[in-house]
C-alpha positions as CSV (number, residue, x, y, z in Angstrom):
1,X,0.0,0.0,0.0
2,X,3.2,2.2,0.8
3,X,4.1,2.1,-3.0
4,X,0.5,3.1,-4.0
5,X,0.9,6.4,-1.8
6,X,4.5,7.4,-3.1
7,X,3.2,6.7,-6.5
8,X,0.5,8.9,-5.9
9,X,2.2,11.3,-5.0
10,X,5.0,11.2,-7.5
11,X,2.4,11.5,-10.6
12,X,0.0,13.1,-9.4
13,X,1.3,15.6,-6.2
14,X,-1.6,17.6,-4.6
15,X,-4.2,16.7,-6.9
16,X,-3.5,13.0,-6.1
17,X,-3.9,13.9,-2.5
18,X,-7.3,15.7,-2.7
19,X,-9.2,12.5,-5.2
20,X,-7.1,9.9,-2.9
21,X,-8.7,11.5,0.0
22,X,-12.4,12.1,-1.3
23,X,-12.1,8.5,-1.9
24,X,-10.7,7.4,1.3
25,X,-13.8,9.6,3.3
26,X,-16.4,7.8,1.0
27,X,-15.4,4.5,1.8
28,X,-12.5,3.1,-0.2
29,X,-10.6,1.4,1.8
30,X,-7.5,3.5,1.8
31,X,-5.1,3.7,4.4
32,X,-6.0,7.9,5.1
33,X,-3.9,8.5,8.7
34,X,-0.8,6.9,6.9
35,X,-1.3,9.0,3.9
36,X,-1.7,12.3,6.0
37,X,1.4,11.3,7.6
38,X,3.0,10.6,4.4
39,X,2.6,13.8,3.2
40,X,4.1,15.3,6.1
41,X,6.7,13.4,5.9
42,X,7.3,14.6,2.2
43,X,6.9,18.0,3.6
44,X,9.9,17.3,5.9
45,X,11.7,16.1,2.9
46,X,10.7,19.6,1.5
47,X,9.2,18.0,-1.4
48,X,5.6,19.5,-0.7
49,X,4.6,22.6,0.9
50,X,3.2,22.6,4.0
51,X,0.7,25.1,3.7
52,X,-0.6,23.9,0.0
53,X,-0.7,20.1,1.5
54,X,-2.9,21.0,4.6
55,X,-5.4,23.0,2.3
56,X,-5.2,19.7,0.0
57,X,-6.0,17.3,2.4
58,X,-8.8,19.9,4.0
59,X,-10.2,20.2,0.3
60,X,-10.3,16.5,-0.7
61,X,-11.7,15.7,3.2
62,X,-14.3,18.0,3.0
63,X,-15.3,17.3,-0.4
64,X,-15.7,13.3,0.5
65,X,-17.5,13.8,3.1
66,X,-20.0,16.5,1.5
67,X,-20.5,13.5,-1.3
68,X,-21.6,10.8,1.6
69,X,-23.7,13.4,2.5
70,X,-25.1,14.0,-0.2
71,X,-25.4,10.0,-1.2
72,X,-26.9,9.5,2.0
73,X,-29.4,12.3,1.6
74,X,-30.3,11.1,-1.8
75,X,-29.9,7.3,-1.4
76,X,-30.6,6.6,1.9
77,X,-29.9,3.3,3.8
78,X,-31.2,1.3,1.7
79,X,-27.8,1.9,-0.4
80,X,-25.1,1.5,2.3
81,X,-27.1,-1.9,3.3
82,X,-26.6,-3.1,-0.4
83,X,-23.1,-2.0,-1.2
84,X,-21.6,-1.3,2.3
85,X,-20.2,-5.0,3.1
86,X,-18.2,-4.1,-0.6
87,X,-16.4,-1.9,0.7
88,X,-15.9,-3.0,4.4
89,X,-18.8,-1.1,5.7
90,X,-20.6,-3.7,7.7
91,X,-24.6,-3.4,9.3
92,X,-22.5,-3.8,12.8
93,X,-20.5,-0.9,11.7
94,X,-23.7,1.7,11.0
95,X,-25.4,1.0,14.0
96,X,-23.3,1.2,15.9
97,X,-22.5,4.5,14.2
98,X,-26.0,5.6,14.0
99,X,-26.5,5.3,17.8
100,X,-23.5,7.4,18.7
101,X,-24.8,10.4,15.8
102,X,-28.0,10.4,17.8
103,X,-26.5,11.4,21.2
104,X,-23.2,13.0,19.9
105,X,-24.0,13.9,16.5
106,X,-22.0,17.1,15.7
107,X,-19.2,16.1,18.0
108,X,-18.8,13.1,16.1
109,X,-19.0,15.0,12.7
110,X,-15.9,17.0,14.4
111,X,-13.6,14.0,15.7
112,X,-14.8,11.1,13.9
113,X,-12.3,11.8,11.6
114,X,-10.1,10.1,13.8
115,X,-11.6,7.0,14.7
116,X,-11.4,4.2,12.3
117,X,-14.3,2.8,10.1
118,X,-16.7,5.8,11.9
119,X,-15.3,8.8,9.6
120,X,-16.7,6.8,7.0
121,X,-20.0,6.9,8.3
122,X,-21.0,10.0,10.1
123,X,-21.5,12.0,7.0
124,X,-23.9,9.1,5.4
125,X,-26.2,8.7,8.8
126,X,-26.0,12.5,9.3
127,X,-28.0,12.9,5.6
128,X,-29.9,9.7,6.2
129,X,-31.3,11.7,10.1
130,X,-32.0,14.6,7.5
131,X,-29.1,16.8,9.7
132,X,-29.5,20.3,8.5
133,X,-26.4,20.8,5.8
134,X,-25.4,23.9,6.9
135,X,-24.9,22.6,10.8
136,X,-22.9,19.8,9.0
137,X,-20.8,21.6,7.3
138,X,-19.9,23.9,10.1
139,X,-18.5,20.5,12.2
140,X,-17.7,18.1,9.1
141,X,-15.2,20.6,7.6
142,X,-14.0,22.2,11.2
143,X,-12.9,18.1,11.7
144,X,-11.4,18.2,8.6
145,X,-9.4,20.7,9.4
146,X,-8.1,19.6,12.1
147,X,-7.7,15.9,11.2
148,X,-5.4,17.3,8.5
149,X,-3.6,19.5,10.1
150,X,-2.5,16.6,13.2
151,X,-1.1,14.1,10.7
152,X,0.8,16.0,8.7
153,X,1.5,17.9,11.3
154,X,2.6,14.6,12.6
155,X,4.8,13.4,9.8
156,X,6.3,16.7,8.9
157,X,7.6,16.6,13.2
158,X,8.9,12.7,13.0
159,X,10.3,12.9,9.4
160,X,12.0,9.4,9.1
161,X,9.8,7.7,12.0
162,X,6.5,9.0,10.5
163,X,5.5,5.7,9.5
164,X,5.3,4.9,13.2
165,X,1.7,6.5,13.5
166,X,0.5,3.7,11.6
167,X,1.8,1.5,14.5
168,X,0.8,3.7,17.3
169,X,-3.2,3.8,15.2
170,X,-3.4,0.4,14.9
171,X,-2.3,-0.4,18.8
172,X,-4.1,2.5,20.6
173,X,-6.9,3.5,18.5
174,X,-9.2,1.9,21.1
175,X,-7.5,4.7,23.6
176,X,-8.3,7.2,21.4
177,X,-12.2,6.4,20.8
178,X,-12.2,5.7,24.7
179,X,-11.0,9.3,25.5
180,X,-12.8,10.7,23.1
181,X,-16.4,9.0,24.1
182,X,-15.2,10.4,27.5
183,X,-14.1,13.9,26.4
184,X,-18.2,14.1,24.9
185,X,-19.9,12.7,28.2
186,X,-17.9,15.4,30.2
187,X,-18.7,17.9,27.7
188,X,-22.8,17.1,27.7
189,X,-22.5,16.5,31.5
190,X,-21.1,20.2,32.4
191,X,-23.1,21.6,29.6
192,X,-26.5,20.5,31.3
193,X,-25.4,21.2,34.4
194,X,-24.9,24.8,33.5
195,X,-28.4,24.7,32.2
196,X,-29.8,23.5,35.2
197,X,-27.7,26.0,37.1
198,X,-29.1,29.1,35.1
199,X,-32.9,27.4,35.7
200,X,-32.3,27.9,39.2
């Protein structure tokens, strides 16, 4: 899969990031965090430009998820229970990502870019819950931002070691969703408790 990316990258530069990442957010199965941190690697190399590369990546992640919306919204589930399994999108996968969009939905627009085999999903259950689009894109593309930004911020900082994040994704991505589940019933917990508060 390594050779795919450099090759990518090679022929086709930032272009090849943007359609390699509109894929990847769809639901190709393309390895997006080690891409990220390719790029920054290539950065480090000075081959790319930082700032073009981050704007590439936020272009090409935006864009894919703004088409699973928009497939969702015009498709519905009926769709992602047909040609899901195809592309490694499983019914245990949706539910289980339709359940956490109905008590964290725009929170998990904004970090399930980081969580593996949910990025995929959020922007198709979002359209499919009719989420207003305008709401969406306010979170979806803040995420995509910042998803970005950490991995090849991430590359361009470890230069030769940047294909450790793959390691480090693979071993504690169960960490990350953890703290992040955690980070959201904190956030909801003190945000109705200032509610209740101003009742008072």
């Amino acid at each position: 899969m390594q050779n795919h990316i450099v090759y990518l990258l090679e022929h086709y530069g930032y272009f090849g990031i943007i359609f390699a990442l509109i894929g990847g957010i769809v639901g190709l199965p393309l390895p997006d965090e080690v891409l990220l941190t390719y790029i920054g690697y290539n950065v480090f190399q000075g081959k790319l430009s930082y700032i073009i590369s981050i704007v590439s990546a936020f272009i090409g992640a935006s864009a894919g998820i703004s088409l699973s919306y928009y497939i969702g919204y015009r498709f519905g589930l009926p769709l992602i229970e047909k040609f899901g399994p195809k592309i490694h999108i499983t019914v245990q996968k949706m539910n289980r990502t339709m359940k956490l969009f109905r008590k964290y939905g725009p929170f998990l627009l904004l970090f399930g870019y980081f969580i593996p085999g949910v990025r995929h999903l959020t922007a198709y259950i979002g359209a499919v819950n009719r989420f207003p689009f305008k709401k969406f894109a306010v979170y979806a593309y803040t995420g995509a931002f910042i998803w970005s930004f950490t991995f090849i911020t991430l590359g361009r900082i470890l230069g030769e070691n940047w294909h450790t994040v793959e390691r480090y994704m693979s071993t504690y991505s169960i960490y990350l969703i953890t703290f992040l589940a955690l980070s959201l019933i904190i956030y909801f917990f003190g945000k109705r408790r200032n509610r209740l508060s101003k009742r008072v």
